[in-house]
TORVEX-250022 format. One record per residue (C-alpha): residue number from 1; residue in one letter; x, y, z. Coordinates in Angstrom, 2 decimals, always signed. Layout:
! residues N
REC|NUM|A|X|Y|Z
...
END
This chain:
! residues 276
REC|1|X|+47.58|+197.37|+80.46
REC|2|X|+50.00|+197.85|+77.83
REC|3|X|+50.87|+201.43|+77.11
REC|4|X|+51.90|+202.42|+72.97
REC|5|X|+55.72|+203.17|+73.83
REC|6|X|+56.29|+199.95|+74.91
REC|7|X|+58.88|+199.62|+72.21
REC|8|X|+61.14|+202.33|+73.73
REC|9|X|+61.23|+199.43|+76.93
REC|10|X|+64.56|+198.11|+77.60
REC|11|X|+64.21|+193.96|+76.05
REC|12|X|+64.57|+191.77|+79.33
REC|13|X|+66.49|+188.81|+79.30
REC|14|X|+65.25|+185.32|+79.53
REC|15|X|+67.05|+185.32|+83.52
REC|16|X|+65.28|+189.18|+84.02
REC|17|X|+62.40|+187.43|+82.83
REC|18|X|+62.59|+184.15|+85.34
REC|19|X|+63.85|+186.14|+88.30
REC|20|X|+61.43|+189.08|+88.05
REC|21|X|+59.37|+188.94|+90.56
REC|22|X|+61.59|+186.77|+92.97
REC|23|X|+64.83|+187.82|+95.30
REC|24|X|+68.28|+188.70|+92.95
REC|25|X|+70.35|+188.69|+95.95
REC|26|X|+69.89|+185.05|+96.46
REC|27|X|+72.55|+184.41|+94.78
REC|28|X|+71.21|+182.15|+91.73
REC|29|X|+70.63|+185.08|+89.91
REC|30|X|+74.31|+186.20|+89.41
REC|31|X|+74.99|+182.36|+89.08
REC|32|X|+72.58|+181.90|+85.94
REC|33|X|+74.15|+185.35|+84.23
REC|34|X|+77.69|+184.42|+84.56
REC|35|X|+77.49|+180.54|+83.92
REC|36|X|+77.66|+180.90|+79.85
REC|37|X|+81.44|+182.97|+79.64
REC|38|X|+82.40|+180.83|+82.71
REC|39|X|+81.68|+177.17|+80.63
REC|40|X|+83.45|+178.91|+77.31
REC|41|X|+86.44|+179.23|+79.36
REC|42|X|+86.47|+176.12|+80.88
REC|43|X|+85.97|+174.68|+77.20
REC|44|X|+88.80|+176.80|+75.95
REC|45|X|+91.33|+176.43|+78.80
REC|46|X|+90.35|+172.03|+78.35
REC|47|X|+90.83|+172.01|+74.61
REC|48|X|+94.27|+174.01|+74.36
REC|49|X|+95.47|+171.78|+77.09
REC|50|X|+94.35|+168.54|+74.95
REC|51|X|+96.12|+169.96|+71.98
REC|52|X|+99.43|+170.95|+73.85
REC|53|X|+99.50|+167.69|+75.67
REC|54|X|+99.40|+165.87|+71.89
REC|55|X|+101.73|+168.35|+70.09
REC|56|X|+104.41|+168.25|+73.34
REC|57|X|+106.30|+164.95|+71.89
REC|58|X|+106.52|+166.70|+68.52
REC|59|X|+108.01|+169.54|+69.52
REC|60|X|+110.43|+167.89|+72.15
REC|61|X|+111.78|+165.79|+69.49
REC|62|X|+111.62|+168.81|+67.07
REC|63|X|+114.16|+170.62|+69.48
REC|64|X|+115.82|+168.15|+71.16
REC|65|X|+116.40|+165.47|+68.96
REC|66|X|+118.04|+162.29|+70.15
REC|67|X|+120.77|+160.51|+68.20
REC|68|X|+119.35|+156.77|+67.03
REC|69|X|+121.28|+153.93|+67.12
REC|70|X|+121.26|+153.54|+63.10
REC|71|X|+123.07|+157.20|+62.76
REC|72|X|+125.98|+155.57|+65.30
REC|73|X|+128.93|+153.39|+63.89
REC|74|X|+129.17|+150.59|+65.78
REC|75|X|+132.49|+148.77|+65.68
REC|76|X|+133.80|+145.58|+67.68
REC|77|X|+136.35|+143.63|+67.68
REC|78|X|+136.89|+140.59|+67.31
REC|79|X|+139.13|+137.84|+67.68
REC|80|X|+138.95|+134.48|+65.24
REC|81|X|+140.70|+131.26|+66.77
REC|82|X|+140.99|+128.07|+64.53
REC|83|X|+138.77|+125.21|+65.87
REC|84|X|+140.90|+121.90|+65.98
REC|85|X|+139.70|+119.42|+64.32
REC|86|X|+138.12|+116.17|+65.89
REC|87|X|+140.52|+112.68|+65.46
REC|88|X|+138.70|+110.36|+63.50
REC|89|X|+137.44|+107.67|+64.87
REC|90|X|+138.72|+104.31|+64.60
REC|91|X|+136.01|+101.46|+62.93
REC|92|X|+135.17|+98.62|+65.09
REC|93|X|+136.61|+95.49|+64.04
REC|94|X|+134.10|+93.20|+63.77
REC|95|X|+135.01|+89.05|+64.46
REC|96|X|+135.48|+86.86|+62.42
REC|97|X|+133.14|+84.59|+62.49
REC|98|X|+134.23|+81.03|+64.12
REC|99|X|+133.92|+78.20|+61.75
REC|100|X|+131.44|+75.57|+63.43
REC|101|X|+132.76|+72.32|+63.81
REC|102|X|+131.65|+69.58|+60.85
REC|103|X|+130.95|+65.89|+61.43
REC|104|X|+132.36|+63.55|+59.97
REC|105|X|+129.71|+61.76|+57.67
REC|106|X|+129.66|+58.67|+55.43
REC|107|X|+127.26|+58.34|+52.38
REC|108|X|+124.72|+55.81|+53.47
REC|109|X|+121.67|+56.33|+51.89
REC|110|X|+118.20|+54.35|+53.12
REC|111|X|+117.48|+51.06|+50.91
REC|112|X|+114.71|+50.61|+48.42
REC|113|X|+113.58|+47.32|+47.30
REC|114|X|+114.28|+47.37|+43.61
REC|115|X|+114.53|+44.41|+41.09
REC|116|X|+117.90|+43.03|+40.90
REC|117|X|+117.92|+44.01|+36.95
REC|118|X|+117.87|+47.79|+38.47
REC|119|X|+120.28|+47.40|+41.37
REC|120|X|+123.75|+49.50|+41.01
REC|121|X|+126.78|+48.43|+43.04
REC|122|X|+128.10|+52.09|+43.02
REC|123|X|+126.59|+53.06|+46.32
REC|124|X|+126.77|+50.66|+48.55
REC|125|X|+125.34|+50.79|+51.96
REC|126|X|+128.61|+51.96|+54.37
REC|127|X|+129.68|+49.10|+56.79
REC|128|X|+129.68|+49.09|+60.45
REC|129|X|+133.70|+49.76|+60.59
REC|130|X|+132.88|+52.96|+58.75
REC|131|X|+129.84|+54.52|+61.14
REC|132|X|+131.85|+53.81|+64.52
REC|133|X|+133.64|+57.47|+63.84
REC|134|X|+130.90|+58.83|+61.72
REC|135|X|+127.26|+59.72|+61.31
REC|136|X|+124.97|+58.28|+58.10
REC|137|X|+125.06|+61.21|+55.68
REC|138|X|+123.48|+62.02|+52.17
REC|139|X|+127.35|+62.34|+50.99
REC|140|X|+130.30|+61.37|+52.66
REC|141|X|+132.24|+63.96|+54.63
REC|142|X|+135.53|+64.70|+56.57
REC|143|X|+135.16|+66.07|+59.83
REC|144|X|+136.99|+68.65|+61.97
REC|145|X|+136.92|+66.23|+64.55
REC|146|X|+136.16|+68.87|+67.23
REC|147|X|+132.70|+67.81|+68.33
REC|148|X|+132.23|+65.68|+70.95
REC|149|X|+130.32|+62.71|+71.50
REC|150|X|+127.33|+62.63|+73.88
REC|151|X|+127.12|+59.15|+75.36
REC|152|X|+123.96|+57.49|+76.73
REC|153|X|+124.57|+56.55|+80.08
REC|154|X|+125.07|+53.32|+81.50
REC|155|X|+121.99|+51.52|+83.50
REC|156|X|+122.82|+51.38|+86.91
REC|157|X|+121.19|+49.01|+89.23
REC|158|X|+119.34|+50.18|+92.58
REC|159|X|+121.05|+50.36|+95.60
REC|160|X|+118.58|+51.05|+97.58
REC|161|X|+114.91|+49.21|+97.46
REC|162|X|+112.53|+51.81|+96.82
REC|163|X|+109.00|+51.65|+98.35
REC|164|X|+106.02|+53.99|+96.92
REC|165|X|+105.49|+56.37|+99.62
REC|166|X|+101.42|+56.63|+100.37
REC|167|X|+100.13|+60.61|+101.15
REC|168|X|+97.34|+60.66|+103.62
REC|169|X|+95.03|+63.39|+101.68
REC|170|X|+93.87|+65.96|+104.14
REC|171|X|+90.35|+65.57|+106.19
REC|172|X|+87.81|+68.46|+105.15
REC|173|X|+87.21|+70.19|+108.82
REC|174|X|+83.38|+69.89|+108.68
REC|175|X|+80.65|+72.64|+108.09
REC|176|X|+78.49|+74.25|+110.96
REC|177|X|+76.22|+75.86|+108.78
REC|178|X|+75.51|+74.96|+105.22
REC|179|X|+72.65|+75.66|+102.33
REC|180|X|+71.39|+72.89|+102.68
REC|181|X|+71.49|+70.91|+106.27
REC|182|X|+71.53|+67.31|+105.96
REC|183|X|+68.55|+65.47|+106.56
REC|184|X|+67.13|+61.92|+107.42
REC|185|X|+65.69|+59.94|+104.91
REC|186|X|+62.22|+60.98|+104.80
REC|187|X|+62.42|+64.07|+106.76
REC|188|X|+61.64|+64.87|+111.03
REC|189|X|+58.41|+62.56|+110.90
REC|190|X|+60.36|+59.51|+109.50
REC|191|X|+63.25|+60.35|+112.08
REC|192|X|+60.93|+60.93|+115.37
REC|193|X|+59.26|+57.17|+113.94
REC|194|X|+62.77|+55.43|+113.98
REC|195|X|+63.62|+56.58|+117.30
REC|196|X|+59.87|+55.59|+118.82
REC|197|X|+60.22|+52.17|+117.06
REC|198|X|+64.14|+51.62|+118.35
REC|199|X|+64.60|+53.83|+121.74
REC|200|X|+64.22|+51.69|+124.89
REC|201|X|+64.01|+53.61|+128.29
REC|202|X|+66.24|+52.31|+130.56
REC|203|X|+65.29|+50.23|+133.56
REC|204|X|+67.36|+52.52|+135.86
REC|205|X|+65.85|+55.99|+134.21
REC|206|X|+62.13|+54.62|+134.46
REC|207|X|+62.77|+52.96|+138.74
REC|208|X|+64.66|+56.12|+138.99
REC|209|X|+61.93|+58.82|+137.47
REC|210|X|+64.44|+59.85|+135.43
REC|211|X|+63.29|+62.48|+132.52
REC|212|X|+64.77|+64.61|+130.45
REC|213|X|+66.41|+65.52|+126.87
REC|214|X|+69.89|+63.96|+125.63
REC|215|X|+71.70|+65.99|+122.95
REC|216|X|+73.90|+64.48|+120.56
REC|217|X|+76.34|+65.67|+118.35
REC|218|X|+77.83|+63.68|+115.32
REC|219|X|+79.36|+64.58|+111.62
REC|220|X|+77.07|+63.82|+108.52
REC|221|X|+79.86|+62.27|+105.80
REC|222|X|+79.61|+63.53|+102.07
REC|223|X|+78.19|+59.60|+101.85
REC|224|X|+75.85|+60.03|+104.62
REC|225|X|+77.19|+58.19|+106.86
REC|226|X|+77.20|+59.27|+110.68
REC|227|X|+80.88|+59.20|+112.41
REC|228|X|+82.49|+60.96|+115.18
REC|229|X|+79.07|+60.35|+117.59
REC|230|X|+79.65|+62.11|+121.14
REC|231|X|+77.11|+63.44|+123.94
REC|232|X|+76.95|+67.09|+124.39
REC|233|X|+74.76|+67.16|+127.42
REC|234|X|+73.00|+63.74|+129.00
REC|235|X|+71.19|+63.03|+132.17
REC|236|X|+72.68|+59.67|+133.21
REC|237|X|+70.57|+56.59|+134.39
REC|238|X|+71.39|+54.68|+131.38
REC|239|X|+70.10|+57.22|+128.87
REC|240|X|+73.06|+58.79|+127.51
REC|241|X|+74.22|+55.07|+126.34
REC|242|X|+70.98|+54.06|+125.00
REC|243|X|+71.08|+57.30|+122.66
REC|244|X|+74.23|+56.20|+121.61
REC|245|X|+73.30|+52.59|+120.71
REC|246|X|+70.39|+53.99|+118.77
REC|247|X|+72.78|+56.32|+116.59
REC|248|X|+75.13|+53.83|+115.79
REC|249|X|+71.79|+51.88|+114.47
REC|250|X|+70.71|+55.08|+112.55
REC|251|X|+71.27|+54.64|+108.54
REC|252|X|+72.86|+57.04|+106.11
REC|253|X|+71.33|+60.85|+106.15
REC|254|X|+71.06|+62.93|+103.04
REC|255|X|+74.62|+64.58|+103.13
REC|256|X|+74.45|+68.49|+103.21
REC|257|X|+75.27|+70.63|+100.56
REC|258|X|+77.09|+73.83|+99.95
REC|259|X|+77.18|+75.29|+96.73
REC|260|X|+75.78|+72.40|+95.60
REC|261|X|+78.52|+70.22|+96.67
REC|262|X|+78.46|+67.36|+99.22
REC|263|X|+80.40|+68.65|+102.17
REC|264|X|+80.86|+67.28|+105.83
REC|265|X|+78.17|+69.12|+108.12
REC|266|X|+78.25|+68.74|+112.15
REC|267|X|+74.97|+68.08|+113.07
REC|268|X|+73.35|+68.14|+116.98
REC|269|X|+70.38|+66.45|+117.57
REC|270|X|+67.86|+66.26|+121.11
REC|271|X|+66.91|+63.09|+121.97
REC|272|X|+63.92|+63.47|+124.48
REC|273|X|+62.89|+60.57|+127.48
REC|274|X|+59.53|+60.57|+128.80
REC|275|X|+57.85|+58.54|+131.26
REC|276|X|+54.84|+58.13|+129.99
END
């Protein structure tokens, strides 16, 4: 309860206020009350330092000024030397330019057929005397008589008897694999048909029991034809010839191709014996 002379009270601070009831002797007590005159000074103390760190170049050059270079005279000497001048220099001479060499020319100028009312004996055509030292001209002409004259040469007759000399042209080495593999005419069936109708087994294959596959290799020509026939692998008894009789019987193939040219193709091909 407030009493009537409260007025006479002492006025607390705002930090009596905050730390009334609580323990001064902390320490943040005495902190709080001199915190405001501490941060003046500090301001203070910042400020004049700002202001004599800007006003310190003034005043050093207000009492100890330095001489500039535009108050010094500046003299040097100096020493002029006369240049020499360059020599001229000579023009080139040009040439002069060689006179070419003239022919000698005589005035002989191509005929026309005119009526003999119209013909003038002025000009007449120059004689064969005249053109042995000259050349036929539009006007005649002295020459220098420094040019020299390119003869034809003389025909000579041959020695030797010359023969035309015939140049083997080069053998295409044949393909292994092409596009497209030659073929007999009318395909396998047609082929395995010739070689049923032709193929005889021999006497001493058949008395012998002799069986077996003969394989044949041979070239296919850009024409067709069959050439270079050998045997690769045979099994004797008379077979190996008679597959070679029937090949040399064979006719043309369908040439192969490779890029859709005709080329040579080596070509193998079994030949089978049965007994039947």
């Amino acid at each position: 309860m407030l009493h009537a002379n409260a007025s006479t009270d002492v006025a607390l601070t705002y930090d009596d206020i905050i730390f009334q009831a609580r323990n001064r002797a902390y320490g943040a007590f005495d902190l709080r009350q001199h915190y405001r005159p501490t941060l003046s000074r500090a301001v203070g103390l910042g400020v004049g330092l700002f202001l004599l760190g800007v006003a310190l170049p003034t005043l050093y050059d207000r009492f100890w000024p330095k001489e500039t270079i535009a108050n010094k005279e500046i003299m040097t000497q100096v020493t002029l030397e006369t240049i020499k001048e360059q020599p001229a220099e000579k023009p080139i001479e040009v040439p002069p330019a060689e006179k070419q060499p003239a022919v000698k020319t005589v005035r002989n100028l191509p005929l026309d057929v005119l009526p003999d009312a119209d013909v003038v004996e002025e000009n007449p055509p120059a004689t064969v005397e005249e053109l042995k030292d000259a050349t036929s001209g539009p006007v005649t002409a002295e020459g220098t008589g420094d040019i020299d004259v390119i003869a034809a040469p003389e025909a000579t007759v041959a020695t030797v008897q010359e023969k035309a000399v015939e140049v083997e042209s080069k053998t295409e080495a044949p393909f292994v694999t092409v596009e497209q593999q030659p073929e007999y005419p009318g395909g396998m069936s047609a082929l395995i048909n010739f070689l049923g109708k032709n193929l005889n087994y021999p006497r001493q294959a058949a008395s012998a029991g002799v069986s077996g596959r003969v394989f044949v290799s041979f070239i296919v020509n850009t024409d067709g034809s069959l050439t270079d026939i050998q045997i690769l692998k045979g099994i004797g008894f008379g077979c190996d010839e008679e597959a070679l009789r029937v090949m040399n019987k064979m006719p043309h193939w369908k040439p192969g191709k490779q890029s859709g040219r005709a080329v040579r193709v080596k070509y193998n091909l079994p030949i089978a014996f049965t007994l039947e």
